[in-house]
N, CA, C and O atoms as CSV, one atom per row, in Angstrom:
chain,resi,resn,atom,element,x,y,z
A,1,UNK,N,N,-36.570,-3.265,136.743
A,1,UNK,CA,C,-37.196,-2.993,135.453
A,1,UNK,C,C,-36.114,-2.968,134.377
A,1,UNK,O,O,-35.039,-2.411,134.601
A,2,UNK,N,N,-36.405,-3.624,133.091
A,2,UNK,CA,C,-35.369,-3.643,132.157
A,2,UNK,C,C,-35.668,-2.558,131.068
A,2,UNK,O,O,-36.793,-2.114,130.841
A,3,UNK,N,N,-34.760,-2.266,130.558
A,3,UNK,CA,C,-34.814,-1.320,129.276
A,3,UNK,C,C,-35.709,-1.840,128.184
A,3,UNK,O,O,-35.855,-3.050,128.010
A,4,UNK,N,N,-36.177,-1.130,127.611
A,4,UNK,CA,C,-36.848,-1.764,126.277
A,4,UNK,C,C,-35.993,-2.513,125.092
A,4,UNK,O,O,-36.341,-3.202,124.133
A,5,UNK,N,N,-34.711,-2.068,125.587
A,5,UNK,CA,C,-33.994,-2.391,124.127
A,5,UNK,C,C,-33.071,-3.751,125.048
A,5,UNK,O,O,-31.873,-3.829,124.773
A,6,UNK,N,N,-33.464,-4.454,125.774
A,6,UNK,CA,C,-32.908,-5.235,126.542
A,6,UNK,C,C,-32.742,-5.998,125.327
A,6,UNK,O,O,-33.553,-5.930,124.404
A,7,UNK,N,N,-31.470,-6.891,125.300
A,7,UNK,CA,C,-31.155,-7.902,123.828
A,7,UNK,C,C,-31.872,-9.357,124.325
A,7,UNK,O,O,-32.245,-10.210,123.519
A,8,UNK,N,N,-31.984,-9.475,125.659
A,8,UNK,CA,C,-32.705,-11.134,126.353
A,8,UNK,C,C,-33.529,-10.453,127.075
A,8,UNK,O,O,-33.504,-9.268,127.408
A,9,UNK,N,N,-34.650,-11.722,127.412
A,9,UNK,CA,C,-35.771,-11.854,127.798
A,9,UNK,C,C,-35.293,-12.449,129.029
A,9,UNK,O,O,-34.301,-13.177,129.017
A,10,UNK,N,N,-35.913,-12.198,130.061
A,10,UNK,CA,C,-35.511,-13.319,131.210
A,10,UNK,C,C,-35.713,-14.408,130.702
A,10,UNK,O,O,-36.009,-14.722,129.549
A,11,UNK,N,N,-35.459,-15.278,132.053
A,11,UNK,CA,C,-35.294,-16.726,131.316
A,11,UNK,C,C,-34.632,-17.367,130.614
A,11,UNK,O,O,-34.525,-18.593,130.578
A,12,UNK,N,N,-33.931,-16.275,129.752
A,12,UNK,CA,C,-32.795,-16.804,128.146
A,12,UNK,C,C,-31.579,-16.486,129.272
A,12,UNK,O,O,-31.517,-15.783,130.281
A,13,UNK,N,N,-30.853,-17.181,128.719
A,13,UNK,CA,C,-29.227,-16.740,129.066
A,13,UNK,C,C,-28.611,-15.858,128.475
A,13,UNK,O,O,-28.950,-15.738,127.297
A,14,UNK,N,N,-27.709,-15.077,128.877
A,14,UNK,CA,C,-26.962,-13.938,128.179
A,14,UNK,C,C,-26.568,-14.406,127.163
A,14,UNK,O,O,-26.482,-15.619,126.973
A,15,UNK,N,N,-26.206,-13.366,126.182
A,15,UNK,CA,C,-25.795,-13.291,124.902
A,15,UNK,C,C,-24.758,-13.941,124.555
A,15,UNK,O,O,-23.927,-13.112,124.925
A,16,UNK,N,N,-24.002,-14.985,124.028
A,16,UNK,CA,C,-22.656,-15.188,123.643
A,16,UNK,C,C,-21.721,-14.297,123.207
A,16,UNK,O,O,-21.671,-13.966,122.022
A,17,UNK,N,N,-20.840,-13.795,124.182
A,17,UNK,CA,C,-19.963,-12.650,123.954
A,17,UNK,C,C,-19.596,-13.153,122.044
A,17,UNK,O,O,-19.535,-14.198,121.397
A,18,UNK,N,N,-19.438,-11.701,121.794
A,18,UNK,CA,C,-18.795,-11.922,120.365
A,18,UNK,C,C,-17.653,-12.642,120.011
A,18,UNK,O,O,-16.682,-12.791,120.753
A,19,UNK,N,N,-17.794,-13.222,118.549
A,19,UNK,CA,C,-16.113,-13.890,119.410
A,19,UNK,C,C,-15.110,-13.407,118.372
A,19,UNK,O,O,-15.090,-13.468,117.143
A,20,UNK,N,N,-14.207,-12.858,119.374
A,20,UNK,CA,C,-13.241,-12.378,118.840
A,20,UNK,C,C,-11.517,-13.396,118.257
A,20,UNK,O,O,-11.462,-14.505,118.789
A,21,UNK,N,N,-10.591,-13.147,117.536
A,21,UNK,CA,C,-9.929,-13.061,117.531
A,21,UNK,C,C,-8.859,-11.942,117.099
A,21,UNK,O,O,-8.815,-10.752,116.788
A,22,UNK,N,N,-7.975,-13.123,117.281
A,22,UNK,CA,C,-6.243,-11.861,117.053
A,22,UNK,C,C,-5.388,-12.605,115.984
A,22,UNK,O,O,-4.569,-13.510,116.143
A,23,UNK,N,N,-5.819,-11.952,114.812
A,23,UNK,CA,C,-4.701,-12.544,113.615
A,23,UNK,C,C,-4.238,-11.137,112.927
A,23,UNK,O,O,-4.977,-10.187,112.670
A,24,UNK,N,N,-2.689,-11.245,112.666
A,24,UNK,CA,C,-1.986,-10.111,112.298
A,24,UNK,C,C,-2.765,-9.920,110.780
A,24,UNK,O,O,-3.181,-10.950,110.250
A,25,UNK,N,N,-2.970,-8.570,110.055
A,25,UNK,CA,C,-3.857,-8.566,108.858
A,25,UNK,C,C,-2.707,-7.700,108.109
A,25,UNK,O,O,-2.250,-6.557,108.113
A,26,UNK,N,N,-2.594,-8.462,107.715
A,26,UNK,CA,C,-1.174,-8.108,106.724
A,26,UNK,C,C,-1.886,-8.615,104.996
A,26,UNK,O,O,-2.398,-9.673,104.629
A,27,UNK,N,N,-1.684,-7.652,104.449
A,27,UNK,CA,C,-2.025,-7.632,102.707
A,27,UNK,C,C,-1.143,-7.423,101.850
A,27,UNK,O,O,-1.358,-6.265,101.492
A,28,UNK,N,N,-0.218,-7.837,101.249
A,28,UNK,CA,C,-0.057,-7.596,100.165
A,28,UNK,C,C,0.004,-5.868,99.850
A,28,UNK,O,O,0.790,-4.938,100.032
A,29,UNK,N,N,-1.184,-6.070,99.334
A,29,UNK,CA,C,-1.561,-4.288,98.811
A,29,UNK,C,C,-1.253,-3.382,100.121
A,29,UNK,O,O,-1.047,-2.181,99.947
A,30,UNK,N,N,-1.221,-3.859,101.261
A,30,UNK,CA,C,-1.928,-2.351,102.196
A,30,UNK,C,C,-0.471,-2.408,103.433
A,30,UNK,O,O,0.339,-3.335,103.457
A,31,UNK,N,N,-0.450,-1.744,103.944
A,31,UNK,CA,C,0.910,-1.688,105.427
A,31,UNK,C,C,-0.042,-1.442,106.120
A,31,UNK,O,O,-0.538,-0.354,105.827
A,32,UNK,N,N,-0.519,-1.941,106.890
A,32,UNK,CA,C,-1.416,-1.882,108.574
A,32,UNK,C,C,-0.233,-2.341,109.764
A,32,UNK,O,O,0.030,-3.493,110.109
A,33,UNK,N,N,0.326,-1.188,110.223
A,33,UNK,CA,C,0.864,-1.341,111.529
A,33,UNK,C,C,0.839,-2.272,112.246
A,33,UNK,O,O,-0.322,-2.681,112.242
A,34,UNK,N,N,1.511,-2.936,112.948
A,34,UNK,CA,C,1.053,-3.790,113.899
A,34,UNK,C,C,0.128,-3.515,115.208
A,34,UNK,O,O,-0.604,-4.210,115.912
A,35,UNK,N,N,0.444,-2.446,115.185
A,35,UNK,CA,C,-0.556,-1.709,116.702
A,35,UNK,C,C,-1.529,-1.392,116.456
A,35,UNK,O,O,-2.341,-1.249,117.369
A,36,UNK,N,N,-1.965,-1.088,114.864
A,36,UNK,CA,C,-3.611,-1.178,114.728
A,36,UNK,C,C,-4.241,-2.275,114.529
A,36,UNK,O,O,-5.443,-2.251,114.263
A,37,UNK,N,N,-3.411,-3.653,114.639
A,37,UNK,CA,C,-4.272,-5.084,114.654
A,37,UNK,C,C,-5.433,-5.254,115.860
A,37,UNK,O,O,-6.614,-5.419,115.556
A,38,UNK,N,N,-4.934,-5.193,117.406
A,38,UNK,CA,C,-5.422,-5.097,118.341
A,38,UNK,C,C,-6.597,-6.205,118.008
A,38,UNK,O,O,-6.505,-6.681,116.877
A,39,UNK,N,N,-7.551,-6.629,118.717
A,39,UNK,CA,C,-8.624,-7.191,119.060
A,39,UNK,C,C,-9.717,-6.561,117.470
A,39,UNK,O,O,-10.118,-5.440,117.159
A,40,UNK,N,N,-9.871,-7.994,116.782
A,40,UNK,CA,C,-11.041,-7.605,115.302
A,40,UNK,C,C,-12.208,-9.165,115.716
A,40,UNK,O,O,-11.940,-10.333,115.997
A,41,UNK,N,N,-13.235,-8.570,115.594
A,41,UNK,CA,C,-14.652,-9.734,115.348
A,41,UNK,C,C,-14.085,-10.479,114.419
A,41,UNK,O,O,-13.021,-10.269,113.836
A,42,UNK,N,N,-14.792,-11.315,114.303
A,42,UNK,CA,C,-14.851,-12.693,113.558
A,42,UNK,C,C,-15.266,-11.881,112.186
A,42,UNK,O,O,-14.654,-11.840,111.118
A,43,UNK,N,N,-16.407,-11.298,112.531
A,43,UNK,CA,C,-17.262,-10.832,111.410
A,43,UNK,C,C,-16.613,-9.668,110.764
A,43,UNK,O,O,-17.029,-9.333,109.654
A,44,UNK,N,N,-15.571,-8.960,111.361
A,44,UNK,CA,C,-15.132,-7.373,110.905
A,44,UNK,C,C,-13.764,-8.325,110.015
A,44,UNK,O,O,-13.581,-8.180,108.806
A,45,UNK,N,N,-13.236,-8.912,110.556
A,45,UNK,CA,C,-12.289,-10.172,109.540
A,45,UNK,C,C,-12.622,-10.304,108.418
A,45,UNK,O,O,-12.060,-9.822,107.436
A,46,UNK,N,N,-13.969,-11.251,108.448
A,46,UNK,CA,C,-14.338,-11.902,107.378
A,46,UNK,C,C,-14.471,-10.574,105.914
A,46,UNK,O,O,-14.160,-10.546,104.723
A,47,UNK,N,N,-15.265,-9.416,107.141
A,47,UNK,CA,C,-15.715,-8.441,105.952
A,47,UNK,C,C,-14.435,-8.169,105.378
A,47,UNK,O,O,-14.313,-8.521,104.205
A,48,UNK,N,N,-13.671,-7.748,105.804
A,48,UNK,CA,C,-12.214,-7.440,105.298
A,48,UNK,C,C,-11.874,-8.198,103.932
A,48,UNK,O,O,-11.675,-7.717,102.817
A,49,UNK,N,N,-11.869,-9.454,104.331
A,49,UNK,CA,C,-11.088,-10.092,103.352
A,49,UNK,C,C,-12.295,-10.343,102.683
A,49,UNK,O,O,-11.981,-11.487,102.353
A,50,UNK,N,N,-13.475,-10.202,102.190
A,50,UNK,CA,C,-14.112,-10.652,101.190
A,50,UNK,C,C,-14.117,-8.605,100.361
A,50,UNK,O,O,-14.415,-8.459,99.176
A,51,UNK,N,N,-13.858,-7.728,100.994
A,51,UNK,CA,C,-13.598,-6.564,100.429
A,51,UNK,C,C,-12.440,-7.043,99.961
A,51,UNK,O,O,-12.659,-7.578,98.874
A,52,UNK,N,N,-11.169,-7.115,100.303
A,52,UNK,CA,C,-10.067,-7.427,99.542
A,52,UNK,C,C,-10.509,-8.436,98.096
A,52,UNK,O,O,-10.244,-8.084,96.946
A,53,UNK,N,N,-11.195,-9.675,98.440
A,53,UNK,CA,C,-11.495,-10.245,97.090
A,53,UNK,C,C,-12.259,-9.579,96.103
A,53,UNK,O,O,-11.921,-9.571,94.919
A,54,UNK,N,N,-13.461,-8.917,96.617
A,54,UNK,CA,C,-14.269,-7.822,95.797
A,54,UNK,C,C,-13.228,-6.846,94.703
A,54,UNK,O,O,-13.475,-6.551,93.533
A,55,UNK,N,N,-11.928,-6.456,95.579
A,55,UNK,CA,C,-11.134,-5.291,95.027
A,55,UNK,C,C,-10.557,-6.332,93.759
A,55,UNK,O,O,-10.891,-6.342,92.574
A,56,UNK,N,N,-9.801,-6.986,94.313
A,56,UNK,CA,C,-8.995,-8.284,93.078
A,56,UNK,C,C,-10.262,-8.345,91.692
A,56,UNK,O,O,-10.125,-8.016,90.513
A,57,UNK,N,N,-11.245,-8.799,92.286
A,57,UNK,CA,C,-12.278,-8.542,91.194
A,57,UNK,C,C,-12.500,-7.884,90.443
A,57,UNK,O,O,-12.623,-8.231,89.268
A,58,UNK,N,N,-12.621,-6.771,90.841
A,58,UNK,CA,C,-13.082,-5.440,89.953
A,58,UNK,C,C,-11.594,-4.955,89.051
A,58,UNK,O,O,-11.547,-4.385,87.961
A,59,UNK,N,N,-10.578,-5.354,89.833
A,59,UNK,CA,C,-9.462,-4.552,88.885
A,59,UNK,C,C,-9.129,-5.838,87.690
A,59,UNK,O,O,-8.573,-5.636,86.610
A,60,UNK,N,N,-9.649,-7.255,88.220
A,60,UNK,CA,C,-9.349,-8.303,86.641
A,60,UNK,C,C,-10.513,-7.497,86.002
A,60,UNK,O,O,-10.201,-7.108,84.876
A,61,UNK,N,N,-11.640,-7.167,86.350
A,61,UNK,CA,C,-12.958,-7.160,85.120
A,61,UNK,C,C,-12.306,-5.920,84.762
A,61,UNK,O,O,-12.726,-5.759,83.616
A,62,UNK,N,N,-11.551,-4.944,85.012
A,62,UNK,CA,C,-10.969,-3.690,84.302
A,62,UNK,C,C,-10.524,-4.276,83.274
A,62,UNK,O,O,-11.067,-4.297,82.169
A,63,UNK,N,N,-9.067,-5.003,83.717
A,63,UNK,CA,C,-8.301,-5.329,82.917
A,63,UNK,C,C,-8.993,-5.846,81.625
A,63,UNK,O,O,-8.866,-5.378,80.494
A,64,UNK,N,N,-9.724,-6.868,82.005
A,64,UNK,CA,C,-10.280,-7.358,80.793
A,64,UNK,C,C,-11.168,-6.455,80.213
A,64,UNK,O,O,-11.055,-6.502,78.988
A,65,UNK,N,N,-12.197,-5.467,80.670
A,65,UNK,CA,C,-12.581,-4.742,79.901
A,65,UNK,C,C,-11.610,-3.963,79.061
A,65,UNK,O,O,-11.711,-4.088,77.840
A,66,UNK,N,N,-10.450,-2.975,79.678
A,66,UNK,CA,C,-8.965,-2.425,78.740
A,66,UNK,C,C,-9.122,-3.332,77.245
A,66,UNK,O,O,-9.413,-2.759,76.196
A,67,UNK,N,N,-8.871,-4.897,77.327
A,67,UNK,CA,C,-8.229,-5.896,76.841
A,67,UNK,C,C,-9.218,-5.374,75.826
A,67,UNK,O,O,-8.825,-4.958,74.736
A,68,UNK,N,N,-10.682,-5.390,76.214
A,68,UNK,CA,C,-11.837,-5.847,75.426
A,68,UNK,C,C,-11.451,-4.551,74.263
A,68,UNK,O,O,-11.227,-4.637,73.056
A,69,UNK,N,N,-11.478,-3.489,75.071
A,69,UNK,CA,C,-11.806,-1.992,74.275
A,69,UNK,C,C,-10.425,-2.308,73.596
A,69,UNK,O,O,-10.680,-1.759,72.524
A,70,UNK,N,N,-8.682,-2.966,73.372
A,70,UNK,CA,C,-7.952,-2.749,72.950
A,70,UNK,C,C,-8.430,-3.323,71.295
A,70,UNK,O,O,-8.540,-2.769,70.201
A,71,UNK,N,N,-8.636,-4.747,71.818
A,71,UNK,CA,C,-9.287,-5.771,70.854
A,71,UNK,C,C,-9.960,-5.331,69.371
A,71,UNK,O,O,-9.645,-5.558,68.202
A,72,UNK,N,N,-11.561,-4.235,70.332
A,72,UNK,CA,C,-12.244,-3.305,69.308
A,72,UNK,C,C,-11.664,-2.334,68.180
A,72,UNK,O,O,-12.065,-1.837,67.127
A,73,UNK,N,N,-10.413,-2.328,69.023
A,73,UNK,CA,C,-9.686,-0.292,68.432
A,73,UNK,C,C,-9.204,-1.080,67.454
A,73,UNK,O,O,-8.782,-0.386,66.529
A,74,UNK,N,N,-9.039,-2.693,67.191
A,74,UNK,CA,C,-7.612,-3.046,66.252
A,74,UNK,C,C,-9.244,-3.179,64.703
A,74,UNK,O,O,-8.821,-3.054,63.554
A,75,UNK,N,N,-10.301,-3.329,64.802
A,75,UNK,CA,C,-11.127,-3.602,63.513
A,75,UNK,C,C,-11.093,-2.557,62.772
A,75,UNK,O,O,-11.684,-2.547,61.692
């Protein structure tokens, strides 16, 4: 008898293990150890670095907002 929360149905083939790799995640901004690289998803990667671009983002739209409010103060 299978669990209810079984992820396959008989018949299907098992799941495609996740797929992992191993790339050192070294930033710029951040010091991550080498011993906390260890084994990251594809998907825990990707999230990473599209948070890193998100961050780059938000601190240009600062800047340019600063720029904007400097701009105003000079009328």
């Amino acid at each position: 008898m299978k669990s209810p929360d079984a992820r396959h149905s008989e018949g299907q083939s098992e799941p495609k293990e996740e797929e992992s790799i191993r790339e050192p995640l070294v930033c710029a901004s951040h010091d991550l150890p080498r011993c906390t690289i260890g084994r990251m998803s594809a998907d825990m990667l990707q999230c990473l670095k599209e948070l890193e671009q998100i961050k780059e983002a938000a601190t240009a739209l600062q800047c340019r907002i600063r720029d904007f409010g400097d701009m105003l103060s000079k009328f």
